[in-house]
C-alpha positions as CSV (number, residue, x, y, z in Angstrom):
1,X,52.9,-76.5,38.2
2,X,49.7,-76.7,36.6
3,X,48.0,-74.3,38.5
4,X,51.0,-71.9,37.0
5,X,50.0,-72.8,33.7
6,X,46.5,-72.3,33.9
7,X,47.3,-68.8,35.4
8,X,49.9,-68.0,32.3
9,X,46.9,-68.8,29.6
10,X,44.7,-66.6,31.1
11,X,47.1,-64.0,31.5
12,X,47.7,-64.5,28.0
13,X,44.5,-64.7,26.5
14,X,43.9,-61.6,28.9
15,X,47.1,-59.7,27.3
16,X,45.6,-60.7,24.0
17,X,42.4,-59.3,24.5
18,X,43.8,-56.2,25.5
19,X,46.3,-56.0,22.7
20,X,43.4,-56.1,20.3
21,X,41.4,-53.8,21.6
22,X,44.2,-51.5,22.0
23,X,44.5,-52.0,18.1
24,X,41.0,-51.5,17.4
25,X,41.3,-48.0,19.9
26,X,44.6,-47.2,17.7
27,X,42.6,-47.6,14.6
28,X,39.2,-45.6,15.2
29,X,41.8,-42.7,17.0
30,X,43.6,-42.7,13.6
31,X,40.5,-42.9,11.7
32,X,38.9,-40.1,13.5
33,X,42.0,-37.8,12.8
34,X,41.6,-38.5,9.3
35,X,38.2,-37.2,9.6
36,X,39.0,-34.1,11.7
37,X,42.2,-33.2,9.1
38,X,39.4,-33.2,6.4
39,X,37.1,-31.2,8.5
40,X,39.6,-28.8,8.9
41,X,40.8,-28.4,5.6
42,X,36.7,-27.8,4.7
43,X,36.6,-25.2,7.5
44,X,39.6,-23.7,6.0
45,X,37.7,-23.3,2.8
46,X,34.6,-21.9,3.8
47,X,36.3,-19.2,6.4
48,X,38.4,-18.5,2.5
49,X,34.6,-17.7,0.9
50,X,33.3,-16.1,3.4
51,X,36.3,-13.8,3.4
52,X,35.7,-13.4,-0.2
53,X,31.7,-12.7,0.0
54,X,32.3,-10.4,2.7
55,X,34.9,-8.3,0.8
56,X,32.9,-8.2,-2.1
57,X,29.6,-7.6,-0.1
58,X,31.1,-4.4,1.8
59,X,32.9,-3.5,-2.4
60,X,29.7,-3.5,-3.7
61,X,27.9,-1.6,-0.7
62,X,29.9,1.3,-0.9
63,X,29.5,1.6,-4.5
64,X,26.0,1.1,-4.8
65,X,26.0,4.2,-1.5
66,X,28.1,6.6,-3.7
67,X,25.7,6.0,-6.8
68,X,23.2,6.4,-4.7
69,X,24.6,9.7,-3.1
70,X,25.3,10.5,-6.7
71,X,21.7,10.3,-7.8
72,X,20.2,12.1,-4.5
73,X,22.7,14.8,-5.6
74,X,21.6,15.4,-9.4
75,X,18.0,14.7,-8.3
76,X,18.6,18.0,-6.0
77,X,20.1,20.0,-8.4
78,X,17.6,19.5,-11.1
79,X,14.9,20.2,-8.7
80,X,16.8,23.5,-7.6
81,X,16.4,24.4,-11.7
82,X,12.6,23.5,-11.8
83,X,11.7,25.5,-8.6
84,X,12.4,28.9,-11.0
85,X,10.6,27.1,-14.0
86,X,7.3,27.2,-13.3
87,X,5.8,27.7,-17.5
88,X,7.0,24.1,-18.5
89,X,4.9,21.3,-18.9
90,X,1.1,21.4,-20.2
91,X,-1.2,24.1,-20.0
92,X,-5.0,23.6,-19.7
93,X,-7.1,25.8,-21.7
94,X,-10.0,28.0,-20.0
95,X,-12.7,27.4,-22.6
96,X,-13.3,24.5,-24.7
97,X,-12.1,24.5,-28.5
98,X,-15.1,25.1,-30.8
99,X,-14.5,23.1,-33.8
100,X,-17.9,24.0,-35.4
101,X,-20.8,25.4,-34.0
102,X,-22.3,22.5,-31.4
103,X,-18.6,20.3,-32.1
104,X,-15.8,20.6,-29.7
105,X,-12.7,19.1,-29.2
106,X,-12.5,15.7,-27.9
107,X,-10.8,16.1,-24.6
108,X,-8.9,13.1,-23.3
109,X,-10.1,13.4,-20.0
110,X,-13.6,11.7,-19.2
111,X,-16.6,14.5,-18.7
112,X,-19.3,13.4,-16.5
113,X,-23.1,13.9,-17.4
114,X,-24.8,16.0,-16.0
115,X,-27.8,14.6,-13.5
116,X,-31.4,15.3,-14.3
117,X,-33.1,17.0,-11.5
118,X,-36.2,18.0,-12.7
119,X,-36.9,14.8,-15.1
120,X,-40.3,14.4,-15.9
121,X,-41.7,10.7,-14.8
122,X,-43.3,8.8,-17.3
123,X,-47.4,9.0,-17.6
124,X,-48.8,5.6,-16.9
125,X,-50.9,4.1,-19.5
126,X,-54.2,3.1,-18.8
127,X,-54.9,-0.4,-17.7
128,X,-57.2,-2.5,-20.0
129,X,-60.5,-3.1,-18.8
130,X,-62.1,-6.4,-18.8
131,X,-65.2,-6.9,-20.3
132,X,-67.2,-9.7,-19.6
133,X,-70.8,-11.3,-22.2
């Protein structure tokens, strides 16, 4: 009879053991569905925006192609008008404007001296001579 008993406790204890761990499995399986509900809810969300930023990102490609196309098109219409045009803009006289005899007009644009070819080189002065008593 005792060896029955014996057996029964461990059985028991056994059973036990198992029963909590089963518990503790229960738990971290329930916990981890908690977790994977949330992650879904956030994956939900984010496919939501990007549904939204792709919407609006092909919305505002397409508008910014027509301006675009828009732009092209008046840029080659106003060029078709200038091609006949040719008089506009600034003409550059042929001879300078004599304000006075030796003034001219002050042109904007920088003139460049002229180089000296035939510049005369300077005459050395004569070195001192030493005299000595």
């Amino acid at each position: 009879m005792s060896l029955l008993n014996v057996g029964s406790t461990d059985d028991s204890c056994n059973k036990q053991a198992v029963e909590t761990e089963l518990t503790q499995l229960k738990d971290t399986v329930t916990s981890l569905k908690i977790r994977n509900d949330g992650y879904k809810v956030t994956n939900a969300n984010l496919n939501r925006c990007y549904k939204e930023l792709s919407k609006a990102n092909t919305h505002l490609r397409t508008t910014s192609q027509e301006k675009i196309a828009a732009q092209k098109a008046k840029t080659a219409t106003l060029n078709a008008k200038t091609v006949g045009n040719k008089t506009s803009g600034t003409t550059k006289q042929a001879n300078p404007k004599v304000i006075a005899p030796g003034m001219y007009a002050i042109s904007p644009k920088y003139i460049v001296p002229q180089r000296r070819t035939n510049r005369e080189t300077p005459i050395p002065l004569p070195k001192k001579k030493q005299v000595t008593f």
